[in-house]
Each structure stands twice: as C-alpha cells, then as structure tokens.
NUGUTOR-686263 format. One record per atom (N, C-alpha, C): x, y, z. Coordinates in steps of 0.2 Angstrom, whole numbers, plus 5000, padded with zeros to 4 digits. Example, Ala and Ser with C-alpha at 12.3 -4.5 7.8 and 13.67 -1.06 7.14 Angstrom:
! residues 2
506649725039 506249785039 506649845039 506449895035 506849955036 506450005039 
***
This chain:
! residues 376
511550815059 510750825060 510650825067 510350885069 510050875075 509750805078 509450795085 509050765085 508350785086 507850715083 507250755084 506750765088 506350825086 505950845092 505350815094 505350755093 504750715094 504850665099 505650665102 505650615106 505650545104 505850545099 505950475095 506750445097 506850415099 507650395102 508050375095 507750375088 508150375081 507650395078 508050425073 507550465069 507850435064 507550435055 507650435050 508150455049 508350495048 509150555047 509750495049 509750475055 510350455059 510050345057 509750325052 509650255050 509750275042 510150225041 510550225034 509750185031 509750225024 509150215020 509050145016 508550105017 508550045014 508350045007 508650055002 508550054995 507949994993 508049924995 507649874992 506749904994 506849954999 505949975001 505650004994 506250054992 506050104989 505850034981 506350004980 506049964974 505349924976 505049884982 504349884985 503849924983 504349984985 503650054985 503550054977 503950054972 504050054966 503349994962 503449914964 503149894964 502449884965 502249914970 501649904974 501249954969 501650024970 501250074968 501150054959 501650024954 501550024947 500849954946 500949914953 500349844952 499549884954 499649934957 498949954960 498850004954 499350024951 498850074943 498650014940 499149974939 498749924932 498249864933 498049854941 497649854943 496949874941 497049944943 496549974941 496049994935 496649974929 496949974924 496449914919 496649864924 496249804921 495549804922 495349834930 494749854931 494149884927 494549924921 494149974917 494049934911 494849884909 494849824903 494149804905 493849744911 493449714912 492949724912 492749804913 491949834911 491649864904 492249834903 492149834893 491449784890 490949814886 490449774885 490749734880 491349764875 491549724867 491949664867 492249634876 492649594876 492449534877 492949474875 492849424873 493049364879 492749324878 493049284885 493749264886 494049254880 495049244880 495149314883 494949364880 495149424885 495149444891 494549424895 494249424901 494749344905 494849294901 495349274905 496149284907 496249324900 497049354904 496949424907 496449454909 496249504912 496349454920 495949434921 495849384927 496549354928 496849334922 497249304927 498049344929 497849404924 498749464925 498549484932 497749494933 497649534940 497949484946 498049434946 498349374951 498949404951 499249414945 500049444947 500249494949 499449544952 499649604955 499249614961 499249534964 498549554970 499149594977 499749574976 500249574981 500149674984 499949704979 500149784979 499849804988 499249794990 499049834993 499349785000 499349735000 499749715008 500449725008 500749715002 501449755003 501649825003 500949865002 501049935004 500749945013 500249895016 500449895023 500949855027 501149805023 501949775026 502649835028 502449875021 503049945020 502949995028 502150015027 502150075033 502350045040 502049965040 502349945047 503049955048 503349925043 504349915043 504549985043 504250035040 504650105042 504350145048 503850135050 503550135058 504150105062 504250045061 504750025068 505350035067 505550055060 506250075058 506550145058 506150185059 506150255061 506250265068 505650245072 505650245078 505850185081 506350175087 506350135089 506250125096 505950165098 505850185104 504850225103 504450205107 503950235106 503750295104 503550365099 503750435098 503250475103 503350525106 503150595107 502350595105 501650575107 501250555102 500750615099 500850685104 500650745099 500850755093 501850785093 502150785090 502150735083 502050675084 501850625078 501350615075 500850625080 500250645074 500150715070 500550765072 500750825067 500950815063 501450765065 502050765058 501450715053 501150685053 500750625052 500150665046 499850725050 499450745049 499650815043 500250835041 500650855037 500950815032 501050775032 501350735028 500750665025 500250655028 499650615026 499150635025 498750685029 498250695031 498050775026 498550825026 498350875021 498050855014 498750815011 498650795007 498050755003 497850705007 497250675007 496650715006 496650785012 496250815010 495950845004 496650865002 496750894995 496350874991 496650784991 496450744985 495750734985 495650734991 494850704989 494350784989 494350834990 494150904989 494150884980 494850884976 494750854969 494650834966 494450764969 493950704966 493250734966 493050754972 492550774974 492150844968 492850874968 492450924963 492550884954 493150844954 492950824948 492150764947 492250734953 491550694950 490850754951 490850814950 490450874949 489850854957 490250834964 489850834969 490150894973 489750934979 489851014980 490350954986 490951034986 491651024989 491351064993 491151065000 491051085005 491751055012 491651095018 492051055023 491651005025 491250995023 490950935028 490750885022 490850885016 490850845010 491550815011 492050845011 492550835011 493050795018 492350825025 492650785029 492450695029 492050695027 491450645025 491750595022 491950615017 492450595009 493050555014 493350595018 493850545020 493850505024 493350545029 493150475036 492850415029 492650425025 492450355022 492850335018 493250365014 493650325009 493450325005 492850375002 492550344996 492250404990 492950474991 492950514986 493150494979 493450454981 493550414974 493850344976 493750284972 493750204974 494550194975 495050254976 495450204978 495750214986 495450284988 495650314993 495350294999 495150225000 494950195006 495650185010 496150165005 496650145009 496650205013 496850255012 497150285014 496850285022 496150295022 495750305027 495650235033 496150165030 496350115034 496850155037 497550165032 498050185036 498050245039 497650265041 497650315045 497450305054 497150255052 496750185058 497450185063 498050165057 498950135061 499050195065 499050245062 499350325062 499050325070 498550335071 498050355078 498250295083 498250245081 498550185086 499050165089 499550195086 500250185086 500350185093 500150215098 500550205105 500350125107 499850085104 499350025107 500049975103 500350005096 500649935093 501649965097 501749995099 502250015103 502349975108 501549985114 501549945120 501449885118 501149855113 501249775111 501949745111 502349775107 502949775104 503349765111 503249805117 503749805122 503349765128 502849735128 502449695128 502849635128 503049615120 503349555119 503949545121 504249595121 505149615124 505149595131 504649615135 504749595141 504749505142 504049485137 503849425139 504449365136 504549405130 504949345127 505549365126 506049305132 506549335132 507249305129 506749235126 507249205124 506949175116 507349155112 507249155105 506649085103 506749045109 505949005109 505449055110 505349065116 505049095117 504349145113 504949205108 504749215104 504649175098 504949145095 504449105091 503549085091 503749045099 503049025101 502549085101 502849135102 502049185102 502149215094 502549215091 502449235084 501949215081 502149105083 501549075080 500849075084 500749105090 500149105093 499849175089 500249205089 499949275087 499549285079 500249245076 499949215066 499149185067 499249125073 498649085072 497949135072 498249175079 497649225081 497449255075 497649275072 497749315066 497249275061 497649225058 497049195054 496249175058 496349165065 495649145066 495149195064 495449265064 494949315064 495049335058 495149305053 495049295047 494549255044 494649225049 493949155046 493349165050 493249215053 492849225058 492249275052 491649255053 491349285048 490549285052 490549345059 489849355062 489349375058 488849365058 488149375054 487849435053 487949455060 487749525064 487849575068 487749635069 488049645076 488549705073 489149745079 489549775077 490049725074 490149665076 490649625075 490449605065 490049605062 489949615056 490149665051 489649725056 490149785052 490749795051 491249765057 491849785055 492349725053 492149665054 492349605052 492049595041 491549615041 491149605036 491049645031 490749695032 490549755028 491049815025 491349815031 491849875032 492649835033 492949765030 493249735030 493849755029 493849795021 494549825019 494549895023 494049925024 494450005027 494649995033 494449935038 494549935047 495349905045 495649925051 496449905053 496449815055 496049815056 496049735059 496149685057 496049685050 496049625046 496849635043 496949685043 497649715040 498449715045 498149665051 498649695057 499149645055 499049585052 499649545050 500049555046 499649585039 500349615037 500649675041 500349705044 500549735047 501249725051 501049665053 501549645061 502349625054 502049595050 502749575045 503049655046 502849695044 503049765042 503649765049 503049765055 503449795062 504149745063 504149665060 504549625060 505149645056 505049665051 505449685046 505949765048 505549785049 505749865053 506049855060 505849805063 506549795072 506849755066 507049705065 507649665064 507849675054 507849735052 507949755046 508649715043 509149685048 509649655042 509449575043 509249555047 509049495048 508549455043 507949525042 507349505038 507549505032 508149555028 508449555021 508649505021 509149475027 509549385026 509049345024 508649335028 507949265026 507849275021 507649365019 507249345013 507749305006 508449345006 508749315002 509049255002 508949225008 509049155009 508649105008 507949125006 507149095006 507149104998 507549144996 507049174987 506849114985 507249064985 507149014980 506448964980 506548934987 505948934990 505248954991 505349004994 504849054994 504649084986 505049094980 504649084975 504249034972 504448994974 504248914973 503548914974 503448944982 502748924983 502348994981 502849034978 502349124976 502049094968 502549064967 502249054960 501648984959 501548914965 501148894964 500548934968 500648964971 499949034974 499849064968 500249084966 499949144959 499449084952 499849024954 499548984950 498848964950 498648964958 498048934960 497748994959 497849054961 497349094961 497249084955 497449104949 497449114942 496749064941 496849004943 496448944940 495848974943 495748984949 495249014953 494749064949 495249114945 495149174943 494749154936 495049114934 494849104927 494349054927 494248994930 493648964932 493049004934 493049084939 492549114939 492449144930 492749164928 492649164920 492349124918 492349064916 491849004915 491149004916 491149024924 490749004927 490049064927 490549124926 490049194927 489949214922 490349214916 490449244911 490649324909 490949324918 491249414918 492049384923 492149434923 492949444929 492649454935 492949374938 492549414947 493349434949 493449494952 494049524957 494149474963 493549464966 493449444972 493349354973 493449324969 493549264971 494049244976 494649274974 495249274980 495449334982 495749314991 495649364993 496049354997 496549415000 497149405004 496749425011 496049415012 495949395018 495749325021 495949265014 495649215017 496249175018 496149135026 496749125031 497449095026 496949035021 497749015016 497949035013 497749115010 497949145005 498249195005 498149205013 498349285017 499249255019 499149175021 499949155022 500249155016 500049135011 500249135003 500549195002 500149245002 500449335002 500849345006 500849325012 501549325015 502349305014 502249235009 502649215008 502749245001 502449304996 502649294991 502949404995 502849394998 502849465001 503749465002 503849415005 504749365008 505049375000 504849334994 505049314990 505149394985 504549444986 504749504983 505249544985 505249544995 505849564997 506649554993 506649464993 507349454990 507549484982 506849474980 507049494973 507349564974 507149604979 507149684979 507949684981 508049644984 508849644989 509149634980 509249594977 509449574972 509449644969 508949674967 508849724960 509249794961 509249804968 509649844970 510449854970 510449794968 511349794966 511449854961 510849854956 511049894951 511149974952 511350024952 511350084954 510650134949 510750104944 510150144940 509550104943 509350054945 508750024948 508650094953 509250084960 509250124963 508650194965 509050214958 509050284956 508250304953 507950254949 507450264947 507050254953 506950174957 506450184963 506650204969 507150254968 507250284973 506650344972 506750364967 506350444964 505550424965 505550364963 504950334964 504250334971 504950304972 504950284982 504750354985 505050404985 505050474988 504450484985 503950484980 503450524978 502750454977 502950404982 502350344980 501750364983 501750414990 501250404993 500650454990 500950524986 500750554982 500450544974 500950494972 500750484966 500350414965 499950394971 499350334974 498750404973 498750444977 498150494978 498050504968 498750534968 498450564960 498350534952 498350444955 498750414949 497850404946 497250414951 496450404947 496250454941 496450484944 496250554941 496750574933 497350534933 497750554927 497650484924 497250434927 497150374924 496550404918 495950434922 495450454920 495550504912 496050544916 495850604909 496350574906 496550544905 497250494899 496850464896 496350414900 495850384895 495450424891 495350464893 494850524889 495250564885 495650554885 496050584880 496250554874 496550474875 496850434870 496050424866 495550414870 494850384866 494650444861 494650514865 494450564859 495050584852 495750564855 496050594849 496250534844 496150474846 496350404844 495650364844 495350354841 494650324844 494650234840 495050254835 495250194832 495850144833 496150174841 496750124842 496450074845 496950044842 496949954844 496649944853 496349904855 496249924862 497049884865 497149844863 497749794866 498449874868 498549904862 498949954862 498750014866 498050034865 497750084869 498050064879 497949994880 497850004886 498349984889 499049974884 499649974885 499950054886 499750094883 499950154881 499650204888 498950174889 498650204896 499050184902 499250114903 499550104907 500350134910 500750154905 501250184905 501150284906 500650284901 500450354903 500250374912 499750324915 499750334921 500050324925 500750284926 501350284930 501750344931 501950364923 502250384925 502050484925 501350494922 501050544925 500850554930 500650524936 500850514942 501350544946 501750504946 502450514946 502550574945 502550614939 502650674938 502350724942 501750714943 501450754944 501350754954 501650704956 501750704962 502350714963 502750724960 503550754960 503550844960 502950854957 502850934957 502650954961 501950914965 501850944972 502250944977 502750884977 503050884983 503550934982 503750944977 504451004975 504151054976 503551084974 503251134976 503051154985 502851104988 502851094996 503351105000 504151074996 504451085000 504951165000 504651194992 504751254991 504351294995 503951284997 503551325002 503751315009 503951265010 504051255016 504851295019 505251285015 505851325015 505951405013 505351425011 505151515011 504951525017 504351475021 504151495027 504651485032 505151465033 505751435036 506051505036 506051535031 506751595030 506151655033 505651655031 505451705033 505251705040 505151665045 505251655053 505651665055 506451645049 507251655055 507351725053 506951765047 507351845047 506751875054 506351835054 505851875059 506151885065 506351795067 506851805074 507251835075 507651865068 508351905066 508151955070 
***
C-alpha cells in the first residue's frame, strides 16, 4: 500500500487492525438502539410502575454507549495518525466519509417527518442536530473533526513538557481534575451557559475527557489493552457498584415522579463521569477477552465496519418496525413485541448500512476505472 496523501506519517493500512474496537463499536451501537428502544417503552400511557422500573433500571446498563463511541473516535484519531495530518486533505476525507452521509440522513428524516427538504432546511438540520433526536451526536463529532490540529498541538505540547513518566502522570491528573471542574461548573448566564448548560450534549467541551481516554488509548494502544486486562477485575467491581448506584437513583425517581426520569444521572456529573471511565477500562478488557473467539471477531468486525451508518439509519428502521409489528400483530404481547423490535432494529441497520456502503464503494470503484481509461 502506497503511502498516504495526506501527510499522515501512518496511515491505517500500514497499523495492524484492533479487533477488541470493532467489538466496542459493536456494543455501543446495539446499547444506543435499545436505548432508544426503552425510550419509546417509557412513553407508553398502559405501563405499570414494576415496568417503568426495570425500564429505568436496564437503561443504567446502557448509559456507557455514547462516551464509548467518543472514547473510540479519539483512540482511532491518535491511532491512525501519529503524527498531526495534512489539515485540507483530512477534512475531505472527513467530509466524504462523515459529513455526505449525514447529510443524506437528515435530508430523510426531514422528508420522513413530512418537513420541506430544502438546502437550507437541511443545512439547519445538521448545524443543530435535530433532524431527528439522535443525530445531535453526530453534529458534536464533528466539533473533533474541525479541531483536530488544536488536539494534535496539545498532544505534542505534552511531549515536549513531560518528559519523564512523573511527570506525566502529574499532568494527567491536573488535566482529569480540570476536566471535572468544568463539569461541576454550572454558569447562570452568559455564553458560558449556552455552551456549558443549554447546549451541553452537542458542544465538544464537556466531552473532551472522554475524549482525551480515546487519544490515550490510541498513542499507547498495547499498553492501554495491558491495564485494561490487568484492571478487569477491579474495575468491574466498581462498574458494577456504579451501575448499581445509578440503578437505585433511577428507580427512586420512579417513586418519586411516577414516570422514567432518563436524566437523573448523567455521565456529566464529575463522579459519575469517573465511574464511566472506569467501566469504559472494564468494557475494554472484557472486549480483549471476547476477541479470542474468531466468530466474535467476525461478526463485530462486520458490525464495526458499518456502525457509523448503521447509528444514522437505526431511527428510521426502529420507527417503521414499530409500525409495522403494531399494524400486522396489534395483539402481541408488548414484553415480546419490544423484544422482537429490538432485534429487528439491530440488525436492520446493520443491513441496511451494509448496503449503502457496498453500494458507495461500488460507485467509487466505477468512478476510479473510469478516470484511469481516461488517462489511458
């Protein structure tokens, strides 16, 4: 494989593939369907409060999805590139591989929820994040994308400064603490509201911790799978008392409100955002572990390759699933129904993001041949 033309001093091609991510990616994206999943359980007017409490307390078991989908983009940020990239050159690639797509997606949400698909509806749609509820992420991570030379020069920043293995640690924990202060940091007013307050999940800021795990994971990739599988035990230990605590948390607001509060806990608040770090540690080993298997491999590799398509497309096959199973089946059991929904939308997804990308790369390989007979 050539080298590439982006001025990257490694490229992906020439770094041996990390399986355990693709199982990550695997989890993150199957916790954020059924997520979503439960989200539509809990706006059920016929449910009962034992129901709304294991609604509340499974969603604990899947808060991990969305910081271990920015823990991933950091790690393969700094694991790709190990050198800062070419910064036109990456933003095209960027812009081809995240940014088309997206547009797509929300141009379709947009006309599915029967609002006009203009260029400016749909530019709108993704400066916000909110052509459909889940595509805000997208419109965070895209915040990374445009940044990228700021977290480069941090990165070599610290290279120069710490040159010794104290060293960094001491800024590690300077950095963590900064990190949660500005989590606990809750302005009134001001810009510093907006973006701290209002605008909390779409802004990069709040999200730069897990972040920085990502960037740590991605420079030191065999080191970070050593800990993590050195830590499993451990670090389950306290993943399962965190999942425990939120759980009580969660279900207590049942009690107390008599609906599913989502938002009682939250991986922005400073002790719980170290908690998801540590169960973030503890998912990794499990992931080093599962990979021994070859068919594990196999499936969340296929997975892995199609997760950031099959996020955009999984509302939309969630939606018409449901409308589907309710019109043809209107007497199924709901326990079974939204087991059934749940499985339908993984893995229609999945499918259906396996098709566009095969089709993309079918196109891409016509337009290929037909530029070299040109130059021919």
């Amino acid at each position: 494989m050539t080298e590439r033309k982006d001025g990257a001093a490694c490229a992906a091609a020439r770094r041996p593939h990390v399986p355990s991510w693709d199982v990550l990616r695997t989890a993150a994206f199957a916790a954020v369907a059924a997520q979503h999943i439960l989200g539509a359980y809990a706006r059920r007017y016929d449910i009962g409060s034992s129901e709304k409490v294991v609604i509340a307390a499974s969603f604990e078991l899947l808060r991990f999805a969305v910081p271990l989908f920015v823990m991933l983009f950091g790690a393969a940020l700094f694991y790709v590139y190990r050198e800062p990239p070419r910064y036109v050159p990456y933003l095209a690639k960027r812009v081809r591989q995240l940014v088309l797509p997206y547009a797509i997606w929300t141009a379709v949400y947009l006309w599915y929820a029967e609002k006009p698909v203009t260029l400016r509806s749909v530019a709108r749609g993704m400066a916000y994040g909110d052509a459909s509820y889940h595509l805000w992420y997208v419109t965070m991570i895209l915040q990374f994308v445009v940044l990228v030379p700021l977290f480069f020069a941090a990165r070599n920043g610290l290279r120069r400064c710490c040159m010794t293995q104290r060293r960094m640690i001491v800024a590690s924990v300077v950095l963590l603490g900064a990190w949660l202060l500005l989590l606990a940091f809750r302005p009134n007013d001001g810009l510093a509201h907006q973006l701290l307050v209002t605008w909390r999940t779409r802004g990069f800021l709040l999200w730069m911790g897990y972040f920085a795990l990502g960037a740590l994971c991605g420079s030191f990739p065999t080191a970070f799978a050593a800990w993590a599988r050195r830590l499993i035990v451990p670090a389950g230990l306290i993943s399962v008392g965190a999942v425990g605590y939120a759980m009580w948390l969660s279900v207590r607001a049942v009690y107390q409100k008599g609906a599913v509060d989502f938002n009682c806990v939250s991986y922005f608040s400073p002790g719980y955002a170290v908690l998801t770090m540590v169960t973030i540690l503890f998912l990794y080993g499990v992931a080093e572990w599962l990979v021994r298997w070859r068919a594990v491999q196999r499936v969340c590799g296929f997975v892995g390759r199609h997760s950031y398509e099959a996020y955009l497309a999984h509302v939309l096959v969630l939606t018409r699933c449901s409308r589907f199973l309710l019109d043809h089946w209107p007497e199924m059991n709901r326990y079974v129904f939204y087991a059934v929904l749940t499985v339908c939308t993984i893995v229609g997804a999945v499918l259906i993001a396996w098709a566009v990308d095969s089709l993309v790369a079918v196109l891409r390989r016509g337009v290929r041949q037909i530029r070299g007979q040109a130059k021919t």
